[in-house]
LUMLUMNU-666363 format. One record per residue: residue in one letter; x, y, z of N, C-alpha, C in turn. Coordinates in steps of 0.2 Angstrom, whole numbers, plus 5000, padded with zeros to 4 digits. Example, Ala and Ser with C-alpha at 12.3 -4.5 7.8 and 13.67 -1.06 7.14 Angstrom:
LUMLUMNU-666363
A506649725039506249785039506649845039;S506449895035506849955036506450005039;
This chain:
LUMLUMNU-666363
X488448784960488648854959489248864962;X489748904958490148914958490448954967;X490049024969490149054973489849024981;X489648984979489448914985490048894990;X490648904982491148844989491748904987;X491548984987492249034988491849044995;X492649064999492449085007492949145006;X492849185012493349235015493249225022;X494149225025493949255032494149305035;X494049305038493949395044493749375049;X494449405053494649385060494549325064;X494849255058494749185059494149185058;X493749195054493149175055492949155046;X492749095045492649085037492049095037;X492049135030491149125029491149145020;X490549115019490449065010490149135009;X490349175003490249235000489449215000;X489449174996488549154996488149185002;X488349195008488049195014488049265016;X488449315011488249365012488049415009;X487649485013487349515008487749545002;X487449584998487849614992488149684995;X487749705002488149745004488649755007;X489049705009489349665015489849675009;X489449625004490449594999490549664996;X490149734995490449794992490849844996;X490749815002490949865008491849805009;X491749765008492349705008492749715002;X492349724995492749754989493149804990;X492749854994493049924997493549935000;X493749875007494149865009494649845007;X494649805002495349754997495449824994;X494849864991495449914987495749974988;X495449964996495850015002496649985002;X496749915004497349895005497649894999;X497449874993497949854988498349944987;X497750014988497950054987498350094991;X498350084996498950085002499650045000;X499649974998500049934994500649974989;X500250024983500550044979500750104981;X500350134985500550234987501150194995;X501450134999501950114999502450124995;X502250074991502850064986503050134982;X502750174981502650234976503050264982;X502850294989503350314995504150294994;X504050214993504950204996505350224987;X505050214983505250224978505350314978;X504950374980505150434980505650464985;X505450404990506250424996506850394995;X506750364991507550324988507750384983;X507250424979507650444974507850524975;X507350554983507550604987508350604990;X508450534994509050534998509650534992;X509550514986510050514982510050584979;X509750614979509650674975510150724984;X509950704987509950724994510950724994;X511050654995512050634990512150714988;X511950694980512350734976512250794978;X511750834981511950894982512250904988;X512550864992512850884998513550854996;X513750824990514350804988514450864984;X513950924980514350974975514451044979;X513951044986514251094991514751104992;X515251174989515851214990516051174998;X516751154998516951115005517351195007;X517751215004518351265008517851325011;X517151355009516651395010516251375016;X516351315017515751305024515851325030;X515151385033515151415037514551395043;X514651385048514151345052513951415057;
């Protein structure tokens, strides 16, 4: 059987999916799609702050210069 010889480990520690309950691997499913979804709402972060800071440029490159009052 194929699920015999898959492991996962956690916290160094290996153990054979077979040896665990089904509620163990959905609470473990749970935590992969915790991180993979952290993963893309990251990547989805640096990509809306990259395109803030540029937006952020331009508008303090078309602010009036001879006009500025502190």
């Amino acid at each position: 059987m194929e699920d015999d010889k898959r492991t996962i480990t956690i916290n160094d520690v290996t153990y054979q999916l077979s040896d665990l309950s089904e509620e163990c691997i959905r609470e473990l499913t749970s935590v992969k799609f915790c991180d993979e979804e952290i993963m893309r709402l990251n990547f989805k972060l640096a990509a809306i702050t990259t395109a803030k800071n540029a937006y952020s440029t331009r508008a303090n490159e078309l602010l009036p210069k001879d006009e500025a009052k502190h």
